[in-house]
C-alpha positions, 0 to 999 in steps of 0.5 A: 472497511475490512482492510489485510496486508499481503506480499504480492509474491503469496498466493492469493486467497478468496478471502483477500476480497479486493486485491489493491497493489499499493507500489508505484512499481509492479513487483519484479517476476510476477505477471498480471495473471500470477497477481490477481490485482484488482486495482494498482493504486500507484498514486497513494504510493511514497514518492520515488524521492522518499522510497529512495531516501529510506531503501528499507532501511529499518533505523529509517522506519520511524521517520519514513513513517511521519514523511509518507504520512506527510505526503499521504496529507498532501494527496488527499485526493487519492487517498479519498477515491482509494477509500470510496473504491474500498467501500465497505468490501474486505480488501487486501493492500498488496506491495512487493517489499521483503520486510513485512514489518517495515513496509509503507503498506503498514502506513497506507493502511492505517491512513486509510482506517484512521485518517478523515480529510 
């Protein structure tokens, strides 16, 4: 499994393979056509309660990080079909946020990586 990060709002790529958008939101002022999304995997996305609770807020990251793990853990069913769809296909986890460096993309990747259930 060949896993990338992208913002929904760069231009898609022949590379980027299977385009999966990992936000329980669809990314404002982008159209289906525009996203060129595969799959919308709303279900591996951080709870409304958790989103809220961080608001990007970077002195948040690290505990954000270990609760949507945490919530990851306990969707496990989700977790499985997402990585069963992925397969041995190159993917690229799609989200919608401005910081690159604190999204929950970033920790749905690793779960997807690194985690056995």
């Amino acid at each position: 499994m060949t896993m990338a990060l992208k913002r929904a709002y760069d231009p898609p790529a022949p590379e980027d393979g299977l385009r999966i958008l990992v936000d329980r939101l669809w990314p404002r002022g982008l159209s289906r056509q525009e996203a060129h999304i595969d799959i919308w995997s709303k279900d591996v996305a951080p709870s409304p309660a958790l989103r809220k609770w961080f608001g990007h807020d970077p002195a948040k990251w690290r505990e954000f990080q270990a609760r949507y793990e945490s919530e990851l853990g306990h969707n496990k069913e989700a977790v499985i079909a997402l990585r069963r769809l992925i397969g041995d296909k190159a993917a690229t986890l799609v989200y919608a946020a401005r910081d690159v460096e604190h999204t929950h993309a970033i920790v749905t990747k690793r779960v997807l990586e690194h985690t056995a259930f």
